[in-house]
N, C-alpha and C positions, 0 to 999 in steps of 0.2 A: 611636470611632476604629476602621477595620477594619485589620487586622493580614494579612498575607500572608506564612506560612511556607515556604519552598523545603527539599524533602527534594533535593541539586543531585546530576546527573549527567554523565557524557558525552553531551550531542548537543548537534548545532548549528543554526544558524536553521532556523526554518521556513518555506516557500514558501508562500503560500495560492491558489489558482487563483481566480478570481469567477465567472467564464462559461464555463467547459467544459459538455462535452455530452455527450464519448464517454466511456465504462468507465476508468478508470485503473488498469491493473495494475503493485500494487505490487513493485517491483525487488529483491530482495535480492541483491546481489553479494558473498560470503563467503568468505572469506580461510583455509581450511584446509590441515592438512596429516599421513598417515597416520602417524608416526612423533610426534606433541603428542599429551602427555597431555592437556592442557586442554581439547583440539579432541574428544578421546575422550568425556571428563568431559559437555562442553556440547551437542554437537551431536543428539545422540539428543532431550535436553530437545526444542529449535528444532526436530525434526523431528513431534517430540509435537503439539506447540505452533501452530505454524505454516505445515511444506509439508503433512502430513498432512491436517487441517480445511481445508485451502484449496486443492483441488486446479484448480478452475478460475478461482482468481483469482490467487493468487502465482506469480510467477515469481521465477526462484532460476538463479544459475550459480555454482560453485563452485570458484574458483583454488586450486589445490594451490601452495603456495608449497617453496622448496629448502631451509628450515631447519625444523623444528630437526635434522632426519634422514632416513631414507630413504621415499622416494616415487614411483612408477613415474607417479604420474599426472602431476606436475608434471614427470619426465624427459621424458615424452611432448612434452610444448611447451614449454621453460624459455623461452624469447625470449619469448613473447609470455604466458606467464604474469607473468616479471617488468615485462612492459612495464606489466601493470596492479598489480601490486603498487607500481611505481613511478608512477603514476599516481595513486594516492588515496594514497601516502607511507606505505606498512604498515608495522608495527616489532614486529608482534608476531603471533602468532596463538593462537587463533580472533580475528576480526575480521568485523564487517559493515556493510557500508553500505549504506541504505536508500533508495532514489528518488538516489544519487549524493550529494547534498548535506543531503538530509532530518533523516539521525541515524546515528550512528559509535556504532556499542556493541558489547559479545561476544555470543553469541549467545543467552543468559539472558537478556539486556537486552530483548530486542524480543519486542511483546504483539501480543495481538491488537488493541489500541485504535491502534496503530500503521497494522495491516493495515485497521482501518476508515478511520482517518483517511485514508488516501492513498484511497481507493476512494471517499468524499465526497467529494474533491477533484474530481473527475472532470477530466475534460481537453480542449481545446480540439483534441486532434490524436489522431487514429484509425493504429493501423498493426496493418495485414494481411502474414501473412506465408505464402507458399505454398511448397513445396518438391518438385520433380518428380521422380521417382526414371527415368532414364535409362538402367538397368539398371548399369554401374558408374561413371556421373558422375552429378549432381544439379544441376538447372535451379531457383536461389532465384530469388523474385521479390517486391521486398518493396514495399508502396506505402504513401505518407506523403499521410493526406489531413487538410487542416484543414476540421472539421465545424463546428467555432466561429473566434472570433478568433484566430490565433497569436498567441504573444508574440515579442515582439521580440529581438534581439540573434544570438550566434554560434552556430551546431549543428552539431553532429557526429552520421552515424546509423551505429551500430554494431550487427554483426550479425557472432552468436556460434554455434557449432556445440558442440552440449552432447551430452552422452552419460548419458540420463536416469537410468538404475540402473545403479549398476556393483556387483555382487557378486562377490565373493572366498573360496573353500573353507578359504583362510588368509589371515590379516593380511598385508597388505602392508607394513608399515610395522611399527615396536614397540609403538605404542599400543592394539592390540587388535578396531579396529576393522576389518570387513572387506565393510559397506554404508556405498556411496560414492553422495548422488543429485546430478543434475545438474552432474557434473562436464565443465568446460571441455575442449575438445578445440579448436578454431581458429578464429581469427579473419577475417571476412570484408569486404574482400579483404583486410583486415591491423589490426594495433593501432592505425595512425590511423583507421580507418573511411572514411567518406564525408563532406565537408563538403555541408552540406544549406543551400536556401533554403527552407525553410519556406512553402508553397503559400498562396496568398491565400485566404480560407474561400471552401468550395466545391471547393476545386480538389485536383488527386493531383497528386505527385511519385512515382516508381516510379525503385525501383534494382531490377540482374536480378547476379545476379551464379552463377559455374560451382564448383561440389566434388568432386574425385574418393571415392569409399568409400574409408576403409581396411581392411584382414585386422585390427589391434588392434582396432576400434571393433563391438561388436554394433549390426549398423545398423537392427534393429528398434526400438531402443532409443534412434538416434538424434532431437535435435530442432534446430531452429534458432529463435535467440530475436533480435531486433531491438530496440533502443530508440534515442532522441533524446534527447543529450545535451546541454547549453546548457556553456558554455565556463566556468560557477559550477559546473563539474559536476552542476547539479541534471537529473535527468532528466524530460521532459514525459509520457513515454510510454511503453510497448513493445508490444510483439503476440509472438506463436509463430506457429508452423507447427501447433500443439496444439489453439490457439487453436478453440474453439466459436464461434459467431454470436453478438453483444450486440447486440440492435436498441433497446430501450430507453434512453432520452434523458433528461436532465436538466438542465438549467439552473438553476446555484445560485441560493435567493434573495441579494441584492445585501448582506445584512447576515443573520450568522448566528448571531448572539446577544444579549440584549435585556435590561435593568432590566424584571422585572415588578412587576405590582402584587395585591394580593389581589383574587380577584374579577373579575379584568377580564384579558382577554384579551390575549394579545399574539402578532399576525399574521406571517407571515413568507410571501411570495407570491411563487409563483417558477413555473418548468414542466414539463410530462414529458411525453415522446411515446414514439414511434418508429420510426426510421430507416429499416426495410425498404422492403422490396417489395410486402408483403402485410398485411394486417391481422392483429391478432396482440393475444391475450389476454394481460392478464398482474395477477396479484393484488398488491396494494399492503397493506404491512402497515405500521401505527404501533407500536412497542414506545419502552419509556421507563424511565428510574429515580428517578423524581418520585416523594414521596410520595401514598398514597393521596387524600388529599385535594386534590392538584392533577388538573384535567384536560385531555385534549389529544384531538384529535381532526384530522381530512382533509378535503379538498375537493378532487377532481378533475372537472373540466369542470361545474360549477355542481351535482355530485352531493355529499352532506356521507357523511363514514363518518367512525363510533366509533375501529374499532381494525384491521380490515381488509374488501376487500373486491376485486373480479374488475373492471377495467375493458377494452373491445375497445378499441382506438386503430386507426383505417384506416393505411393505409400512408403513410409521412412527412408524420404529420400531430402536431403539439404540441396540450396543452390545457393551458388555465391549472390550476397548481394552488396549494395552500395548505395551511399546518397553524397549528394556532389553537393554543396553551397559554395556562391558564389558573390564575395560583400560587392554592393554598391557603395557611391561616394559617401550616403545619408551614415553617420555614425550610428554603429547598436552592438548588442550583446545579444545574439539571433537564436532562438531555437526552434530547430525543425524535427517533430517527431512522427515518424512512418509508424502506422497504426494496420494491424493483419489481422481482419477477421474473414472467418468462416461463410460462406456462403451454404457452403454443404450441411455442416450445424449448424444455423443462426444463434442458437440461444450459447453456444460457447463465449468464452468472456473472450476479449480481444486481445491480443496481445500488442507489444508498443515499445519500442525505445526511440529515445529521446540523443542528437546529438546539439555542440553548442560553439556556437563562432563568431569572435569578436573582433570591431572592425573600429576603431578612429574614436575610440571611447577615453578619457582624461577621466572622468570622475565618476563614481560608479557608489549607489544605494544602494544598500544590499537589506532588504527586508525582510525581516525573519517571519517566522510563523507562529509565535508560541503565542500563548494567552496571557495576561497581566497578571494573574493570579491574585486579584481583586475579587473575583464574584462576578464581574458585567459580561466577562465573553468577550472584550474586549481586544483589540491586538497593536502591534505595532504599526500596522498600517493607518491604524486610524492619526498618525503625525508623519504619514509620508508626504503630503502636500506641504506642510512645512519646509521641510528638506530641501522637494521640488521647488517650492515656490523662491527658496533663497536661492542654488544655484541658476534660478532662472535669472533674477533681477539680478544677477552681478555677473551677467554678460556670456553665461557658457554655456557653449553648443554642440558638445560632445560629453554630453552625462547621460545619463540613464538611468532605470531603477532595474529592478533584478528581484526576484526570489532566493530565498536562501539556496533551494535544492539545486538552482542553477549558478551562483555566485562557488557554492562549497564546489560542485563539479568543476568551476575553472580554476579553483586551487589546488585543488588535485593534481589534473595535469599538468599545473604551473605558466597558466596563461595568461596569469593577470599581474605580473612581476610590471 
């Protein structure tokens, strides 16, 4: 009998994308405010954690909300700060939501297996964001291109004016803190956004839209951030105006987690290129947490590589590729994700998918990610050793623990029946 234990949290369904192509930067939209303690306590962790190590993959805007106390940053825009507190239905802070409908936790809750998961997703829709400085107006100009298939239904594209570092010689608020990043400044042209049709692959949609500077805002500091929102609030995409070049391409294989077997391989075929202009180097790494006795290896363009290796791709051109794992005796629930960055651009974000394959496993943790919604930041892992500690002592040798991101992907393709 396999057994599946849920350590449970705050979040909600998950999206999975099949065919995307472009980069997916993941969104975090969090809910702070100078004068919460809580927001004190947590947000330094999440800055450790996740804007810090991801500088050119996360993006982040941060609503100052009007409670619990004083806050210059949320006086600055109250209307349209509340228009999105009322928008995702906040009741409390610290608060964050992830790709819009993704996952709702404090800000302890969100890992980096989060920040991978959505960045394996990749996305069927590219958005470019430019921003012309007029000397004291600014000329946005944002373009929505589908590189793959869109998905279907209602969109909304939103496009936010952020104020990247805000430092303070004193606290603004009670709670002591007096680094503020990527806080919200206004919305373009307003809290409803743009209703968007979504461009037939191939094709752009472009919005331009005008901002005056303000005297409050350090405008060296300013950024403008963009995203498509689908009316399930899940979000498809975003870009900046910060935004580096990702020419690097990917196309998920069609199934991304598999029943292995000892000995024998189990294939997952799918592709990568790249989008540019130009031809352009870029080194492919395989990394995994299989044990030693399993093996996994690559194949791009009818080349085989161990663990990494440098491939040229000419310009807008895809090659088939491939990763083969192969379980050994040691029971697991394996993931092996091939990681494509740029040699040609360094400072491009990488791109990454992840696949997952299960071997000789009866009992299986499945540990979520969300926060207690206590106030400590706390999470469900903090009573995984319990779990572990009991299936240890009563004799079993084929358990595991798992992340949620990877537990929900082998339900999906139904490989944990």
């Amino acid at each position: 009998m396999k057994k599946f234990t849920f350590l449970f949290s705050i979040i909600t369904s998950i999206a999975f994308v099949s065919n995307g192509q472009a980069f997916k930067y993941p969104l975090f939209e969090h809910f702070t405010q100078a004068s919460c303690g809580p927001c004190a306590a947590q947000n330094p962790g999440f800055q450790a954690t996740i804007l810090d190590p991801n500088p050119n993959t996360v993006r982040h805007i941060a609503y100052h909300t009007s409670w619990p106390g004083v806050d210059p940053m949320y006086n600055y825009n109250q209307t349209e700060s509340n228009d999105r507190v009322d928008y995702y239905g906040v009741t409390g802070v610290p608060d964050i939501f992830l790709e819009g409908n993704y996952k709702h936790s404090q800000p302890g809750g969100m890992t980096m297996d989060d920040v991978n998961f959505i960045i394996a997703q990749t996305s069927p829709v590219k958005i470019t964001v430019s921003d012309v400085d007029n000397g004291s107006s600014h000329d946005v100009t944002v373009n929505v291109i589908s590189v793959g298939m869109p998905p279907t239904g209602s969109f909304v594209l939103r496009t936010a004016i952020i104020e990247r570092n805000i430092n303070y010689t004193t606290p603004p608020g009670n709670n002591g803190e007096k680094y503020f990043p990527n806080v919200f400044r206004k919305m373009l042209p307003s809290s409803d956004g743009d209703a968007i049709t979504l461009p037939a692959q191939g094709g752009t949609v472009t919005f331009t839209y005008t901002y005056n500077e303000d005297a409050a805002w350090v405008q060296s500091e300013i950024g403008v951030v963009s995203f498509v929102q689908k009316s399930t609030k899940e979000v498809i995409n975003c870009g900046a105006s910060f935004d580096n070049v990702v020419n690097a391409i990917i196309t998920q294989p069609t199934v991304l987690s598999q029943k292995g077997i000892i000995g024998v391989a189990s294939n997952f075929d799918f592709s990568t290129g790249n989008s540019g202009t130009a031809a352009e180097d870029f080194t492919y790494s395989l990394t995994s947490d299989a044990p030693v006795d399993w093996s996994g290896s690559f194949t791009v363009n009818g080349v085989s590589f161990s663990n990494s290796g440098t491939v040229t791709i000419p310009a807008n051109t895809s090659f088939n590729t491939s990763i083969a794992v192969t379980p050994g005796a040691t029971p697991a629930f394996a993931q092996y994700t091939l990681t494509i960055q740029s040699l040609t651009n360094p400072n491009s974000a990488a791109m990454l998918t992840s696949v997952y394959v299960i071997s000789g496993i009866t009992d299986l943790i499945v540990n979520a990610g969300g926060g207690l919604g206590d106030g400590t930041g706390g999470g469900p892992a903090d009573w995984q050793s319990y779990f572990d500690a009991g299936l240890s002592n009563a004799g079993s040798t084929t358990y595991t623990v798992a992340a949620y991101t990877k537990a929900m992907q082998g339900f999906k393709d139904n490989i944990l029946t």
